[in-house]
C-alpha positions as CSV (number, residue, x, y, z in Angstrom):
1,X,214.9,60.8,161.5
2,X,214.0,63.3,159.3
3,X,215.7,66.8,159.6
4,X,212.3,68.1,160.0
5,X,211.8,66.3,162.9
6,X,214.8,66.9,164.6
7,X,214.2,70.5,164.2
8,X,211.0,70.0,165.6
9,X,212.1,67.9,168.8
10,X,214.8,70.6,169.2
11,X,212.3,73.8,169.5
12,X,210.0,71.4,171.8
13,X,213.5,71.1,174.2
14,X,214.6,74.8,174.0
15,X,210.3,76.0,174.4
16,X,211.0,73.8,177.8
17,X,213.5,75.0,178.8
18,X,212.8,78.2,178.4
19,X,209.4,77.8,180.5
20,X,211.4,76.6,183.3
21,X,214.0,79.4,182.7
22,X,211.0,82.1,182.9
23,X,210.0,80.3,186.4
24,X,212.9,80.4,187.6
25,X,213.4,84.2,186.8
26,X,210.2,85.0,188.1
27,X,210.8,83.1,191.6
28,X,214.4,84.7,192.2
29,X,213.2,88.2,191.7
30,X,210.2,87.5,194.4
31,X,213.2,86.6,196.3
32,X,215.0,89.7,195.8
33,X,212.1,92.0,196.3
34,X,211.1,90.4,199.8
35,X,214.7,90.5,200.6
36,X,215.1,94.4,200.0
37,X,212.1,95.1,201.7
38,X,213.5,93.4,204.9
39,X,216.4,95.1,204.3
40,X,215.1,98.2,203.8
41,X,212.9,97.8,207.2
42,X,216.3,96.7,208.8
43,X,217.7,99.8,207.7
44,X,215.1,101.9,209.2
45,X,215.2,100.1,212.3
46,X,218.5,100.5,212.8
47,X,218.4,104.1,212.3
48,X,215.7,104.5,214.8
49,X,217.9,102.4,217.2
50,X,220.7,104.9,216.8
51,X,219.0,108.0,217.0
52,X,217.0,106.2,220.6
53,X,220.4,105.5,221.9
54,X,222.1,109.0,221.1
55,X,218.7,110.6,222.9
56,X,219.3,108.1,226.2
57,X,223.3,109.2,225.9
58,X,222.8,113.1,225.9
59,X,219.8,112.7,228.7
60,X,222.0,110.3,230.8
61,X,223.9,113.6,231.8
62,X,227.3,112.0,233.0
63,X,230.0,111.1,231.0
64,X,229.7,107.8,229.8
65,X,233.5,106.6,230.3
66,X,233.7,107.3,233.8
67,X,235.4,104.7,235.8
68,X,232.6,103.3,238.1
69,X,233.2,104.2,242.0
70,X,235.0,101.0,243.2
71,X,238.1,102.2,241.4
């Protein structure tokens, strides 16, 4: 083989791989940007969760560590 041609096939392997590199790239941060969106609804969600439970604690009115009446 000529060097020419080696060069050649060379470029063709590194132009694939590179294709298939970019693909991958692109998939994995689709990934990543779905997965902080969920965790940024998570985050919400659990924020609204703990400010509903503070509101049911200070309108329960007792004190929550009681012992219950059987003791």
């Amino acid at each position: 083989m000529t060097d020419l041609k080696i060069l050649s096939e060379r470029i063709d392997a590194l132009e694939t791989r590179l294709t298939y590199q970019d693909e991958t790239i692109e998939t994995l941060n689709a990934t990543i940007t779905a997965q902080w969106q969920q965790i940024d609804r998570l985050t919400r969600q659990v924020a609204t969760l703990g400010e509903r439970l503070q509101e049911a604690e200070s309108n329960s009115g007792g004190i929550s560590n009681e012992p219950p009446p059987h003791y």
